[in-house]
N, C-alpha and C positions, 0 to 999 in steps of 0.2 A: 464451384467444382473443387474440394477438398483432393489433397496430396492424396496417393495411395499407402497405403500404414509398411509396406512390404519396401520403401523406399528407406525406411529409415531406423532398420534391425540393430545398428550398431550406438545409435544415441543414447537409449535407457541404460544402457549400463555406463557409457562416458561421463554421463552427468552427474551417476554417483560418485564418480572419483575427485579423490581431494588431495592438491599437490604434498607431496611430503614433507613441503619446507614449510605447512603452514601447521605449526602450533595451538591445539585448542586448552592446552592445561593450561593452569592456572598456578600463575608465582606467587613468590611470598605476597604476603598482606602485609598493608604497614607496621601490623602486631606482631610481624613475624611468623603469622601460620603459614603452613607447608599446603602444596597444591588438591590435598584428600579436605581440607576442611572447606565447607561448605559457605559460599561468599552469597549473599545478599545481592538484590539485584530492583531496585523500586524506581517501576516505571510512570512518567507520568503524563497521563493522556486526555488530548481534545474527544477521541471516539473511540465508541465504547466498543469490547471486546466481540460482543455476538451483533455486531451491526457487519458489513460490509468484511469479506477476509482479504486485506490486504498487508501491506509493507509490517504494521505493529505486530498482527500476526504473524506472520512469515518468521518473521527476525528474533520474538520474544518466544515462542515456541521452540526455535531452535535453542534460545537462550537458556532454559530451563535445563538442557543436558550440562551447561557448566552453573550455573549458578540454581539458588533458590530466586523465583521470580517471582514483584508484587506487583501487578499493574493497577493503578490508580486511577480511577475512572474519576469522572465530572462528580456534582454530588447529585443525587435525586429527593426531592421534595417528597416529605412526606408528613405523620403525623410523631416521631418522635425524630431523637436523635442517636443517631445509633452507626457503627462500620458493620457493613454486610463483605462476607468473605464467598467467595465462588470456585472452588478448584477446580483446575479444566485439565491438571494430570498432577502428579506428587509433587512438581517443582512449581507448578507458576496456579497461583492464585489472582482470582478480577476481586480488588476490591471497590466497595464503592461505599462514600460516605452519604450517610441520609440523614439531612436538615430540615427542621418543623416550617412548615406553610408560612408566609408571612416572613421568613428572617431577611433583616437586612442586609445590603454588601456589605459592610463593612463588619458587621457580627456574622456574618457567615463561614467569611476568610477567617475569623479568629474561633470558631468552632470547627471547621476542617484542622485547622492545627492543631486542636486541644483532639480532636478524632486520631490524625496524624500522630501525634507524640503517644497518644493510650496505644495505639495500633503496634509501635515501634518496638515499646516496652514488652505489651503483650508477645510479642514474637521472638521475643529477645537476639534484634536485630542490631549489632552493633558496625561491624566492620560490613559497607556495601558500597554499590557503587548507584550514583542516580543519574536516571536517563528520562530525559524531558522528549515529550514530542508538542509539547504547549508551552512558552512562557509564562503564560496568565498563573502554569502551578507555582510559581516562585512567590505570589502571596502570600502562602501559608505553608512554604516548605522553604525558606530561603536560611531559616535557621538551623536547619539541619547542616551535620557537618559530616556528607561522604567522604570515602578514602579516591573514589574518582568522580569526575561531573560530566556526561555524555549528553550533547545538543544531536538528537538525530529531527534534522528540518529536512521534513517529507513533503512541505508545503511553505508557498510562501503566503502564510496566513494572512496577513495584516490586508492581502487581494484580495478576499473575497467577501463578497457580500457579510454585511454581522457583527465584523472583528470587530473583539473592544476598541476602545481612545487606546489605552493601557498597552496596547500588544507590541506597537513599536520600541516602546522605553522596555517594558520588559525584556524583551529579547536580546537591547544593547545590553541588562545584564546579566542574563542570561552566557551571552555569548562570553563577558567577563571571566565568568565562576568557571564554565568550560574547560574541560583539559581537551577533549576531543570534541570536533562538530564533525557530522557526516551531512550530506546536502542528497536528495532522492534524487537527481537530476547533475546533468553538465550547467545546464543552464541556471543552475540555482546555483551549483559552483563557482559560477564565473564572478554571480551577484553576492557572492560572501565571502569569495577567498581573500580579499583585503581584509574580513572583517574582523580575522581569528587567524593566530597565528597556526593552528593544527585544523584547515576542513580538508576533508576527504569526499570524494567524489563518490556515493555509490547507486546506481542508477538500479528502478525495477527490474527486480531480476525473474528467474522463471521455478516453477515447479513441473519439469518437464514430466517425470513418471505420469506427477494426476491428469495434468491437460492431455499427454501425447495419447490416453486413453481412446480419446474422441474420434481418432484415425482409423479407429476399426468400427466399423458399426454399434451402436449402441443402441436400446430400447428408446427410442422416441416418446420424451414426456408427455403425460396424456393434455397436457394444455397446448401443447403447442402441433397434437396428432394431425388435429383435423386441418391442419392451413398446408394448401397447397407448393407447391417449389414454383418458383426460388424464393427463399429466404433468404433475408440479408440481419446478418444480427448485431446486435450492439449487448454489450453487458457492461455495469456500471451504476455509479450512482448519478439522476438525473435531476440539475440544480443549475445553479448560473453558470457552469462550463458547458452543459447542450445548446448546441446550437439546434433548436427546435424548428425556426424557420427553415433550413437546410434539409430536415427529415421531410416537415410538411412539402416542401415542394420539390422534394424527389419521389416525395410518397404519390404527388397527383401526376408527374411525370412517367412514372409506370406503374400504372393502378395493379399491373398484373403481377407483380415483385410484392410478397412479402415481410414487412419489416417487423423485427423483435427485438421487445426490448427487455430486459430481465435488470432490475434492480429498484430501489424503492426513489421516487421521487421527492426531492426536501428543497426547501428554500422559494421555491416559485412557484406559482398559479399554477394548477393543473390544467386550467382550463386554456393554457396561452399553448398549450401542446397539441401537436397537430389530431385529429383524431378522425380521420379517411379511414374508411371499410379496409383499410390492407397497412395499418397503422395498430400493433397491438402488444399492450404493455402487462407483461405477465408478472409484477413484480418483484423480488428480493429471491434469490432464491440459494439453498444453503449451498457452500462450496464445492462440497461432497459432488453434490448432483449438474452443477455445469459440464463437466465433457457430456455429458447424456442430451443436452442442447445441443453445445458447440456440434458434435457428430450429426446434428440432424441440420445445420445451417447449411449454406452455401459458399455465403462472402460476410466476411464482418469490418463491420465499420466503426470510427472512430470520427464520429461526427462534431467537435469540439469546436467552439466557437472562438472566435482572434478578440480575446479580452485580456484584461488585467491578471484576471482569476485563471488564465489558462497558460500566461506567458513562460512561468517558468516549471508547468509538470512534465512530468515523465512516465504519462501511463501504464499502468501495472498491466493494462489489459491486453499492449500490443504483442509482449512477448507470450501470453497465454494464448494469443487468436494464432498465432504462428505456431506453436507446440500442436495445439490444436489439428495441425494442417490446412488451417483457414487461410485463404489470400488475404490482406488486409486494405483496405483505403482510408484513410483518417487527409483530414484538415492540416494546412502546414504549420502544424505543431512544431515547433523549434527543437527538441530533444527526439520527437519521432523523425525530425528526414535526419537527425545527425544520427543517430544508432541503427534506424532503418531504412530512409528512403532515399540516402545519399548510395546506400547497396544493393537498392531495388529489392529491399526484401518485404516493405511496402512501397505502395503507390499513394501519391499524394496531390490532392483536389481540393484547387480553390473554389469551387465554385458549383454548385449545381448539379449542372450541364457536363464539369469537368467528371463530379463524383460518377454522374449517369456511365459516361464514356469510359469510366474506369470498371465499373462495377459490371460493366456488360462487356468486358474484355475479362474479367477477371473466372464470371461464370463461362466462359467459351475454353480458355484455357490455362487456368488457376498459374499466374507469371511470378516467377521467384524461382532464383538459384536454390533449390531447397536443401541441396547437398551444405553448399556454405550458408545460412539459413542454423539447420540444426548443426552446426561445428561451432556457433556461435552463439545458441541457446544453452552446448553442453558447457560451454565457458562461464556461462553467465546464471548456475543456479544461485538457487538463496544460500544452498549449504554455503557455496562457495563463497559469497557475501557475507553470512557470518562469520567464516572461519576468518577470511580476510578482517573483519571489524575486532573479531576478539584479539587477535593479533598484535594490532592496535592500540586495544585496552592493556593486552598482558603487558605489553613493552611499555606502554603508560605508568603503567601499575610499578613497576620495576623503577622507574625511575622515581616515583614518588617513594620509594620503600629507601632507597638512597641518599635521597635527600630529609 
């Protein structure tokens, strides 16, 4: 049972505003240029640009209104060797380097830097700032020498299933080079703030305009037309943080509820997922088109399982299921009862039986202060997240020009 849209007239415009005191120009450079010339900005990432739109996106998108953006994708195998460029608007470019079949690690790393350094030159890229979201890129970029060094740990990698031997020792120097670290989460703040003398805490924040769409009626996607109410939905990507047991045996507990899932499956068995007549996984779907779901769910959930890999996130998806005006229930995620469930703006279920009891209190009478709810979403957009991070940089930036 979704909020009514007519509750909540005065958000969309709160959320675009940005306090006065926050600063997005840009100071001198340590060459001395003035805040019109155009600063360099190469990003380096575990996931790649058109997979999943979350936090890289959100942030480097916005990024691109102050700086030129490169984001650096993994490399992809193929039959030469070559940098493929992708512009996704005038400022920020995906590149991605492409290695011949067969290359070794150790000649891999040393042709991504020989990619790297041609790329640099070709752009004529001198004065920038580099922002990791992978340690493992310090292999073949550690020789570079930016005017700043941005650690944004969106994840505590080295938990989950995959991560190199390598990710630990990287990151300690990673963390070294660093003038600034930003942490996705409190919880990941807590487990870094000894580790760096500057982390900053900035937890998933929201894109209220796109989600809050979903509050008003929307065209019902034709995949998901014919499944009867209620729906309970989940969006995300599904890997070793689903708790899959927890859906299966909610999913047989009310055969008559349901469940959607919208993202693409990676890392585990498909076949270890639950798959009941009222169990139905519609894939990946672009950004653009989720409020035209969310508008047609009922209750979403956040069904994350109590691991390694899930101790310290801060799900992007809780504050879009709320924009949304979806009730929410998720698993007691450490970062969701501390920004939402400690203010009941979700409910949180250990168990089952618990989720059952919540999720059929939720469709009777969708529970959340929604007034304070969205006062707290308009607090918490990305705008305001980067303005708050460049902030950060500028005043970084200033003291490196100083010294």
């Amino acid at each position: 049972m979704k909020i009514p849209s007519s509750a909540h007239s005065l958000v969309n415009d709160a959320t675009l505003l940005v306090p006065s005191t926050i600063s997005t120009s840009i100071s001198k450079s340590a060459s001395g240029s003035t805040a019109t010339e155009v600063l360099d900005l190469i990003c380096f990432s575990h996931l790649r640009w058109n997979f999943v739109y979350q936090r890289p996106q959100h942030l480097l998108s916005r990024a691109s209104k102050n700086y030129r953006v490169w984001f650096v994708e993994e490399p992809i195998w193929g039959d030469s060797l070559h940098m493929s460029t992708s512009r996704q608007n005038d400022r920020l470019t995906v590149v991605v380097p492409h290695l011949p079949h067969g290359t070794k690690p150790d000649e891999a790393v040393r042709l991504q830097r020989q990619l790297l350094d041609e790329f640099v030159k070709r752009e004529h890229i001198s004065t920038f700032i580099s922002w990791y979201y992978t340690p493992m890129a310090l292999l073949f970029s550690d020789h570079l020498q930016p005017n700043l060094t941005v650690y944004d740990c969106m994840d505590e990698l080295s938990a989950f299933w995959g991560a190199p031997k390598q990710l630990i020792e990287k990151e300690k120097q990673l963390m070294q080079r660093a003038d600034l670290m930003f942490t996705g989460g409190y919880s990941l703040y807590e487990a870094k703030q000894n580790q760096h003398p500057s982390v900053f805490a900035f937890p998933s924040s929201i894109d209220f305009p796109h989600f809050s769409l979903a509050r008003k009626p929307q065209p019902d996607p034709a995949d998901q037309r014919a499944l009867p109410n209620p729906r309970i939905g989940f969006s995300g990507v599904i890997d070793e943080r689903f708790d899959y047991k927890l859906l299966g045996e909610l999913a047989n507990r009310r055969p008559e509820w349901q469940f959607v899932l919208l993202g693409p499956i990676v890392k585990i068995n498909p076949s270890l997922l639950p798959h009941s007549p009222n169990v139905h996984y519609l894939g990946m779907k672009a950004y653009k088109d989720l409020p035209t779901y969310f508008s047609n769910w009922d209750v979403a959930i956040l069904p994350f399982a109590l691991n390694e890999s899930t101790k310290f996130i801060s799900p992007t998806k809780t504050p879009e299921y709320l924009a949304a005006g979806l009730p929410v229930v998720s698993t007691p995620i450490r970062d969701v009862i501390r920004m939402y469930g400690t203010k009941d703006f979700a409910q949180i279920a250990d168990s089952a039986q618990a989720f059952e009891i919540a999720i059929e209190q939720a469709l009777v009478s969708n529970p959340g202060n929604w007034s304070a709810i969205d006062t707290f979403l308009s607090e918490n957009s990305w705008d305001h997240t980067w303005n708050e991070m460049n902030r950060l940089i500028t005043a970084q930036r200033s003291v490196t020009v100083e010294q």
